[in-house]
C-alpha positions in Angstrom: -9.7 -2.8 -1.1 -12.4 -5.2 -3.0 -14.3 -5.5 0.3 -15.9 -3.8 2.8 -13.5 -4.6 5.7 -16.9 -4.4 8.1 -19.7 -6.6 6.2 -17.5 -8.4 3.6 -19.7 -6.8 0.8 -18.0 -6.0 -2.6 -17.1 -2.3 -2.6 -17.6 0.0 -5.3 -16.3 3.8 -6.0 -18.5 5.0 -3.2 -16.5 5.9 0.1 -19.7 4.7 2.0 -20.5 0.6 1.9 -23.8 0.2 0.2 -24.7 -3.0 2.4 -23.7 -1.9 6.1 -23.2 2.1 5.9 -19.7 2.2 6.8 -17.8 5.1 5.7 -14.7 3.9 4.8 -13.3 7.0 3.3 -10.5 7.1 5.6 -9.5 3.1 4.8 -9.0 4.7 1.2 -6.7 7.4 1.8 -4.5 5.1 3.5 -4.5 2.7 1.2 -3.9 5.8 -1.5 -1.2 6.8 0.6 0.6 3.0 0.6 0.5 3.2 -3.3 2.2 6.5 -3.2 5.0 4.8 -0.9 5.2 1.9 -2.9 5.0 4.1 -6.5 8.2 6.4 -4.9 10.0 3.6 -3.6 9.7 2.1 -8.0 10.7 5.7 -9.0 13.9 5.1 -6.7 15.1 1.4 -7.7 16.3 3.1 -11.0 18.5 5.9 -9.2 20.2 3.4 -6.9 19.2 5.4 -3.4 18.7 2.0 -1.6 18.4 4.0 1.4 15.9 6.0 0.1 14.0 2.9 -1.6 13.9 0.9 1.8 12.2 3.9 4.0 9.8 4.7 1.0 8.6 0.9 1.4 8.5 0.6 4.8 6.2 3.9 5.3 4.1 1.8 2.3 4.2 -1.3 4.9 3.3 0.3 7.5 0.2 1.5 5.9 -0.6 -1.7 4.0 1.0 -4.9 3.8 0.8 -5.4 0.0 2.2 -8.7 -1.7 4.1 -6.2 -3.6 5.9 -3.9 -1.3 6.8 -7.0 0.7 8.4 -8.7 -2.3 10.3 -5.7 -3.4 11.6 -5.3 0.7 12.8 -8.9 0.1 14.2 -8.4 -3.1 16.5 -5.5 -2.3 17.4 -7.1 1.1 18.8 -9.8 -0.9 20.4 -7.5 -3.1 22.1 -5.9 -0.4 23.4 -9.0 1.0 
C-alpha cells in the first residue's frame, strides 16, 4: 500500500499515517498475509498441486486483489482448460 487508504497521503514504514492519524496497522497485516498466499501459491506452480495452487490464491484474493494473483488465477485456469 503506497497510500493511506483514508487521506490519500503517501505512506511510509510507520503503521500510523503521518497526515490524518489513521492506524493502519491492521491494513498491513492483511496485505502481509495476501503476499504470503500469493508467495505459497509460486512455491506450488513448480510441484504441480494445482489444487493446492488455486486455494493458496484465492485466500491471497480474498485478502487483496493484486494484478498478480489475478493473472496467475487466469493463467492456470487456462492451463487447466
Amino acid at each position: 500500500m503506497e497510500r493511506c487508504p483514508v487521506c490519500r497521503a503517501r505512506r511510509n514504514d510507520d503503521p500510523v499515517c503521518h497526515r490524518c492519524g489513521t492506524d493502519l496497522s491492521w491494513v498491513c497485516r492483511v496485505e502481509a498475509q495476501a503476499q504470503t498466499w500469493q508467495r505459497v501459491a509460486i512455491a506450488k506452480l513448480l510441484t504441480d498441486e494445482h489444487q493446492l495452487v488455486r486455494e493458496a490464491l484465492q485466500h491471497a484474493v480474498k485478502l487483496k486483489r493484486a494484478p498478480l494473483t489475478l493473472a496467475l488465477l487466469g493463467m492456470l485456469d487456462a492451463e487447466l482448460r
